[in-house]
DSSP file (Angstrom, degrees, kcal/mol; ACC not computed):
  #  RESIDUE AA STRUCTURE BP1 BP2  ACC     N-H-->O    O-->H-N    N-H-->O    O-->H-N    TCO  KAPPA ALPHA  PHI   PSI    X-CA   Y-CA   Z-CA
    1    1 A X              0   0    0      0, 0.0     2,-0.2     0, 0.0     0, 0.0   0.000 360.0 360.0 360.0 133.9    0.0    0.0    0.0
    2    2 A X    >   -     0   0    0      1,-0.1     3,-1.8     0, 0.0     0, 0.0  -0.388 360.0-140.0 122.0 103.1    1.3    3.4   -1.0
    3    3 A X  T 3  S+     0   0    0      1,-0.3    -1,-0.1    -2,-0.2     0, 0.0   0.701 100.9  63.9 -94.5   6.2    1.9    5.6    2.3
    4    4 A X  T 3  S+     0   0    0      2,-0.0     2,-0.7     1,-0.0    -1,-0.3   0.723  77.8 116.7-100.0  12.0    0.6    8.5    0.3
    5    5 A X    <   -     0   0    0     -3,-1.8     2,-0.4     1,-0.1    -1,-0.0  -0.306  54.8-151.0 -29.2  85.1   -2.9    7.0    0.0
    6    6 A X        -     0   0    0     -2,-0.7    16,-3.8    15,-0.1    17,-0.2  -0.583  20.2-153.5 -80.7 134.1   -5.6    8.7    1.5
    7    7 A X  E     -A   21   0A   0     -2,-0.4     2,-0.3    14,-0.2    14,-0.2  -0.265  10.7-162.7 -95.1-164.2   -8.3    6.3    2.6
    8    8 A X  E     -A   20   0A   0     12,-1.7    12,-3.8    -2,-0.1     2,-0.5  -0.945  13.3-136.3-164.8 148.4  -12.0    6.5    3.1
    9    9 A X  E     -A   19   0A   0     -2,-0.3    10,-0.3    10,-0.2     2,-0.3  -0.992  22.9-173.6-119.2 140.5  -14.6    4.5    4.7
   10   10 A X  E     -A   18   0A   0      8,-1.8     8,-1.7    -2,-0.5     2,-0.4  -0.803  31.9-130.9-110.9 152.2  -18.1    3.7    3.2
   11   11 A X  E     -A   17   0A   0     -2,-0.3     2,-0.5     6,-0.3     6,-0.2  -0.820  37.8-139.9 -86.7 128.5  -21.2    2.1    4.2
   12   12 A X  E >>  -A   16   0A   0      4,-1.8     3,-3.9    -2,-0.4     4,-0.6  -0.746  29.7-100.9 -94.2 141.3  -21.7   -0.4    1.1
   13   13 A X  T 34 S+     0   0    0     -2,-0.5    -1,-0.1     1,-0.3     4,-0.1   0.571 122.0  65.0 -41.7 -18.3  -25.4   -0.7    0.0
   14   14 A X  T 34 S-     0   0    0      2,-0.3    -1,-0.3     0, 0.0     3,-0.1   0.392 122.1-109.3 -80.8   4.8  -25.8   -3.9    1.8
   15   15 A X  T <4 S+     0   0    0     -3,-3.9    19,-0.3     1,-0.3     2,-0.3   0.883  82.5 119.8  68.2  43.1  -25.2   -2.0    4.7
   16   16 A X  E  <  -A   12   0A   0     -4,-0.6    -4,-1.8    17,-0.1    -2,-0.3  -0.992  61.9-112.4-131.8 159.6  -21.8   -3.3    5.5
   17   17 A X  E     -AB  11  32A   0     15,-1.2    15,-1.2    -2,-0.3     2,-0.3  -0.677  23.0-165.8-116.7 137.4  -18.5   -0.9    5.7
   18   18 A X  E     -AB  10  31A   0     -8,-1.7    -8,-1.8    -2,-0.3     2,-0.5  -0.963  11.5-146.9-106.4 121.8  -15.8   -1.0    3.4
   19   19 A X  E     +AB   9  30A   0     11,-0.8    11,-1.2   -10,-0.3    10,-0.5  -0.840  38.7 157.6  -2.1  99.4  -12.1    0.8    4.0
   20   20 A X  E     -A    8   0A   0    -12,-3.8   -12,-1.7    -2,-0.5     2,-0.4  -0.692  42.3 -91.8-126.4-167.2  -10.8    1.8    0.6
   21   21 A X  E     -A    7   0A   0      5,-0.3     3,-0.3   -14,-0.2   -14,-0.2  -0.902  28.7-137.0-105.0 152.6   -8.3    4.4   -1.2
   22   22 A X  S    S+     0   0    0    -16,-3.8     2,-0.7    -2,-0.4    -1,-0.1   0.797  98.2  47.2 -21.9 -69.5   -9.5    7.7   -2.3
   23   23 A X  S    S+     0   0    0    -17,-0.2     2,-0.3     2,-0.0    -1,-0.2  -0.644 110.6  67.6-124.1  44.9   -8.0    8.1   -5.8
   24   24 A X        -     0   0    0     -2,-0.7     2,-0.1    -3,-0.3    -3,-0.1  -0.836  58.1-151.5 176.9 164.1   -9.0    4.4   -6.8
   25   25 A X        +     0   0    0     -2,-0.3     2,-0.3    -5,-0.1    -1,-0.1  -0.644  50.5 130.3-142.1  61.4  -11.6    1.9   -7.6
   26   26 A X  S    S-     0   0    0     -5,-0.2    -5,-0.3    -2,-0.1     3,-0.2  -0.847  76.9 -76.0-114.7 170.1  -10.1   -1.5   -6.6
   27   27 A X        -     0   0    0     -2,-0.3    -1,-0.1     1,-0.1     2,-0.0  -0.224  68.6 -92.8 -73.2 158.2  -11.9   -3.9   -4.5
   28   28 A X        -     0   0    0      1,-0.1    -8,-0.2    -8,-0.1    -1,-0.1  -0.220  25.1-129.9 -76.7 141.6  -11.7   -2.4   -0.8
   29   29 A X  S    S+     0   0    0    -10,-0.5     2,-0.4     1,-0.2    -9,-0.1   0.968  90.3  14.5 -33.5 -65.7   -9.0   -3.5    1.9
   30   30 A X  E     -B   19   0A   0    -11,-1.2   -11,-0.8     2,-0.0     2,-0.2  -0.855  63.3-177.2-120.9 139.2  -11.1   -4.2    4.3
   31   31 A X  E     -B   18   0A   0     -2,-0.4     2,-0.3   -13,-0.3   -13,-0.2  -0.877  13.9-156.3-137.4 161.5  -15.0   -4.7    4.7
   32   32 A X  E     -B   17   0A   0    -15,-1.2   -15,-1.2    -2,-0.2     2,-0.2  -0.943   3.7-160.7-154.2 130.1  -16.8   -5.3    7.9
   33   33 A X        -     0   0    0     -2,-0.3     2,-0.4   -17,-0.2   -17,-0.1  -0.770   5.8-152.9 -96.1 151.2  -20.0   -7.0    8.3
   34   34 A X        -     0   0    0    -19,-0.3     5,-0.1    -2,-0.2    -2,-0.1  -0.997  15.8-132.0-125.3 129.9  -22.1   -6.8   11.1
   35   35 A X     >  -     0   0    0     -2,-0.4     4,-0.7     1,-0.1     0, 0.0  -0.072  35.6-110.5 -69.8 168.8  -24.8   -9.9   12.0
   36   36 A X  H >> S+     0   0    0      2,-0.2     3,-1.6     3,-0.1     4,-1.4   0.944 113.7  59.8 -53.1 -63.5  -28.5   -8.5   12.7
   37   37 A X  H >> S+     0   0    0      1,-0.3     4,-3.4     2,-0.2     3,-1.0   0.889 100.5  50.4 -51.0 -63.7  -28.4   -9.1   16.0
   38   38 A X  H 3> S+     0   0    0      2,-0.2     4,-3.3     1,-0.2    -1,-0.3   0.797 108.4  49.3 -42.8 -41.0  -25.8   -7.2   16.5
   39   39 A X  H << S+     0   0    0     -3,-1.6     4,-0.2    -4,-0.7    -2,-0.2   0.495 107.9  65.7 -83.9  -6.1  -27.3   -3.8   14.6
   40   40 A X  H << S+     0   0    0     -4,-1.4    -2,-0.2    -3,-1.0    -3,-0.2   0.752 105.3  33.2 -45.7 -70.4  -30.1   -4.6   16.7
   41   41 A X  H  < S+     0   0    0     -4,-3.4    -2,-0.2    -5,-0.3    -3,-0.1   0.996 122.5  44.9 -73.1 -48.4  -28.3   -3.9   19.8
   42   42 A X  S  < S-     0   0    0     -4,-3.3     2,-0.8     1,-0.2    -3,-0.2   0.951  86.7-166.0 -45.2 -75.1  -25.5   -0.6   18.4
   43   43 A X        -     0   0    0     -4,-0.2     3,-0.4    -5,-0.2    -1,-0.2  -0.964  63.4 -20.3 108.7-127.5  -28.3    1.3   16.5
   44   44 A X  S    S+     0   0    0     -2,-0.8     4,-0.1     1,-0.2     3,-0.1  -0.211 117.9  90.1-115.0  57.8  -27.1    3.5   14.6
   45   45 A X     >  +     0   0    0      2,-0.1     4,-2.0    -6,-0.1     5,-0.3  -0.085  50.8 113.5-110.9  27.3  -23.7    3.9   16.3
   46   46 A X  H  > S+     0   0    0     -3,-0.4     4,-2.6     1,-0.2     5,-0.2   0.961  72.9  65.9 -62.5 -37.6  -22.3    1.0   13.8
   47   47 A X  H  4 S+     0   0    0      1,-0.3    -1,-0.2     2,-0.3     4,-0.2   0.845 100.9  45.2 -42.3 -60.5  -20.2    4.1   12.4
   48   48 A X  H >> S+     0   0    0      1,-0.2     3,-2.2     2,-0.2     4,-1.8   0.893 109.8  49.2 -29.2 -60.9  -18.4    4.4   15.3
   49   49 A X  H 3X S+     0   0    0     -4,-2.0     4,-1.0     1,-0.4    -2,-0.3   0.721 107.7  57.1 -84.9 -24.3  -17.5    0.8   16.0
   50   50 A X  H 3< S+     0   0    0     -4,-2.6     4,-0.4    -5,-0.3    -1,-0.4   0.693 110.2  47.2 -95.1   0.7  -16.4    0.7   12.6
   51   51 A X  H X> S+     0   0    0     -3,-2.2     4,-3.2    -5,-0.2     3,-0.6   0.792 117.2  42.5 -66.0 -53.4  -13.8    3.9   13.5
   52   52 A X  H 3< S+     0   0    0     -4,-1.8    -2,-0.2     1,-0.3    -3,-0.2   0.661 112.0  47.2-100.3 -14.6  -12.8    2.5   16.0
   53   53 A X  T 3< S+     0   0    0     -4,-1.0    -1,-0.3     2,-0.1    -3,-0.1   0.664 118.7  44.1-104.9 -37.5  -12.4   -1.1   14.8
   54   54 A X  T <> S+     0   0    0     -3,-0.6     4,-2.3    -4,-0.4     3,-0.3   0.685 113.9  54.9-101.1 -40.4  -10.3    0.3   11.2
   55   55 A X  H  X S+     0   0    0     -4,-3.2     4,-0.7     1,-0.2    -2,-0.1   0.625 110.5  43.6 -80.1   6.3   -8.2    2.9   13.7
   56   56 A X  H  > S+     0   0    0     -5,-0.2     4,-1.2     3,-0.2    -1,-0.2   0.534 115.1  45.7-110.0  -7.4   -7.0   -0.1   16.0
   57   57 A X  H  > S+     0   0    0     -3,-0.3     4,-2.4     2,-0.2     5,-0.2   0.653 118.3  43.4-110.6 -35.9   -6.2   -2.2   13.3
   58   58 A X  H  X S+     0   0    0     -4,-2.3     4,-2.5     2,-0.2    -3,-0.1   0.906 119.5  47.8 -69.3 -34.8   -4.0    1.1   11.0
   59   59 A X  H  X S+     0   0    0     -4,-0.7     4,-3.1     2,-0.2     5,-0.2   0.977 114.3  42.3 -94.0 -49.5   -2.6    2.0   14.3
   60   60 A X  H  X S+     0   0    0     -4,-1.2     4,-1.7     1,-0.2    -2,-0.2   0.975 118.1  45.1 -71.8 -26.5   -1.5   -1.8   15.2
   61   61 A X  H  X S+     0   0    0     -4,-2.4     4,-2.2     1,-0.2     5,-0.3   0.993 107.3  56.7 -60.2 -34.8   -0.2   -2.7   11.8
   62   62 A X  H  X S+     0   0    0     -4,-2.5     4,-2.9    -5,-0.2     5,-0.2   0.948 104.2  53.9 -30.9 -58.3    1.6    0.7   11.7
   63   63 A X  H  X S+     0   0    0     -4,-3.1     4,-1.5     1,-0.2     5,-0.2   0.931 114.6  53.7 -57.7 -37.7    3.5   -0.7   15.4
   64   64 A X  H  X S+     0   0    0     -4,-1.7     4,-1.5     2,-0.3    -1,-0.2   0.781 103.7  41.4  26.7-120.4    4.3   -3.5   13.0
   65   65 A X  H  X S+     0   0    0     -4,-2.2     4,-2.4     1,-0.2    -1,-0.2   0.800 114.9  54.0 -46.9 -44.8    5.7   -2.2   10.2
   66   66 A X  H  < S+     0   0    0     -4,-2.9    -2,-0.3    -5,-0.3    -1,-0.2   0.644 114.4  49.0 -64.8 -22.9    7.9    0.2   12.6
   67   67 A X  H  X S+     0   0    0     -4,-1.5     4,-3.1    -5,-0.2     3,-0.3   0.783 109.4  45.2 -41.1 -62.1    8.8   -3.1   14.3
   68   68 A X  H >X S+     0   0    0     -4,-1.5     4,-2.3     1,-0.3     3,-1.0   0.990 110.3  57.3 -65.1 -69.9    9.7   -5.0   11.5
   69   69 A X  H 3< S+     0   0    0     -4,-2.4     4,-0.5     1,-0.2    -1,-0.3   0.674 109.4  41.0 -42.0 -20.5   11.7   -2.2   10.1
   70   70 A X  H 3> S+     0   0    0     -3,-0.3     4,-1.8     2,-0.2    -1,-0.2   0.625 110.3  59.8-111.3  -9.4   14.0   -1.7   13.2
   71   71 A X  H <X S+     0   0    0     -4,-3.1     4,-2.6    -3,-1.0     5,-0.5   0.951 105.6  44.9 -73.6 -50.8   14.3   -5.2   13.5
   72   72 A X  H  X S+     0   0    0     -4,-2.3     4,-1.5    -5,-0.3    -2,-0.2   0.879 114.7  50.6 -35.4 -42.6   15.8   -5.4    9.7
   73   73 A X  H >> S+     0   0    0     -4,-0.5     4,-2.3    -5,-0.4     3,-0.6   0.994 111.4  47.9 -74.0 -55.7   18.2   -2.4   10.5
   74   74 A X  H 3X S+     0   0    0     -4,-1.8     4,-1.6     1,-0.3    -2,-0.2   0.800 114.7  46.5 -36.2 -42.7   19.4   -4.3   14.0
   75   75 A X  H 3X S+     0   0    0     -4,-2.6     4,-1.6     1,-0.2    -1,-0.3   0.908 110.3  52.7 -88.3 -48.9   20.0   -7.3   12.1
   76   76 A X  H << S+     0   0    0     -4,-1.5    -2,-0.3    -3,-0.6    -1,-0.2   0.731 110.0  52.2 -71.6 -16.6   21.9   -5.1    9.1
   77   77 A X  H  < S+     0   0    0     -4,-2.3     3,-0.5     2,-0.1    -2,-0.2   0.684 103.7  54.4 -80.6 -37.3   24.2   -3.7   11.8
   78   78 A X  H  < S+     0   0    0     -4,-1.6    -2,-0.2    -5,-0.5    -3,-0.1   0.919 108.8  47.5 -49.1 -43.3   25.0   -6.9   13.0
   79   79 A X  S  < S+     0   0    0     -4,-1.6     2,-0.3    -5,-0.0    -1,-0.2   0.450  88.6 104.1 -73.2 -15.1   26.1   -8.0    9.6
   80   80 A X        -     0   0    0     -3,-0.5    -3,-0.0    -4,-0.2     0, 0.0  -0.632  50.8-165.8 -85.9 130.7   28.4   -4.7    8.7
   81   81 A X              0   0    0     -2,-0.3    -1,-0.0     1,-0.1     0, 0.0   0.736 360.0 360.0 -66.1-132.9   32.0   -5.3    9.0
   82   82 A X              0   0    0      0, 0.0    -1,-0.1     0, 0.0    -2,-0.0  -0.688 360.0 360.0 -82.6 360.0   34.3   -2.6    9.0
């Protein structure tokens, strides 16, 4: 993914929410469905929970990648000679 990307979330016309990019029309990262029962009990706060559900999921892959990345440098200073 492309870390100038701006995304967007939609409500899809089945009434489940998609996470896509802006500036494109490929099928979405992420969708999130919700059971009845369940939109039964939120109401109409599904919006929320699907913030809050897509910003804990950018913000842990983010720790991640920033993981992953300082382990690859640790491990490439280990390997430098001089």
């Amino acid at each position: 993914m492309s870390d100038r990307s701006f995304l967007e979330i939609v409500e899809q016309e089945d009434g489940g929410f998609a996470l896509r990019r802006l500036d494109s029309d490929d099928e979405p990262l992420v969708t999130i469905q919700f059971s009845g029962e369940v939109q039964d009990f939120v109401g109409g706060d599904l919006a929320d929970i699907v913030k809050a559900m897509i910003g804990a999921g950018v913000q842990k892959a983010s720790t991640m990648s920033k993981d992953a990345h300082e382990a690859k440098q640790d491990q490439e200073d280990v390997q430098t000679l001089h």
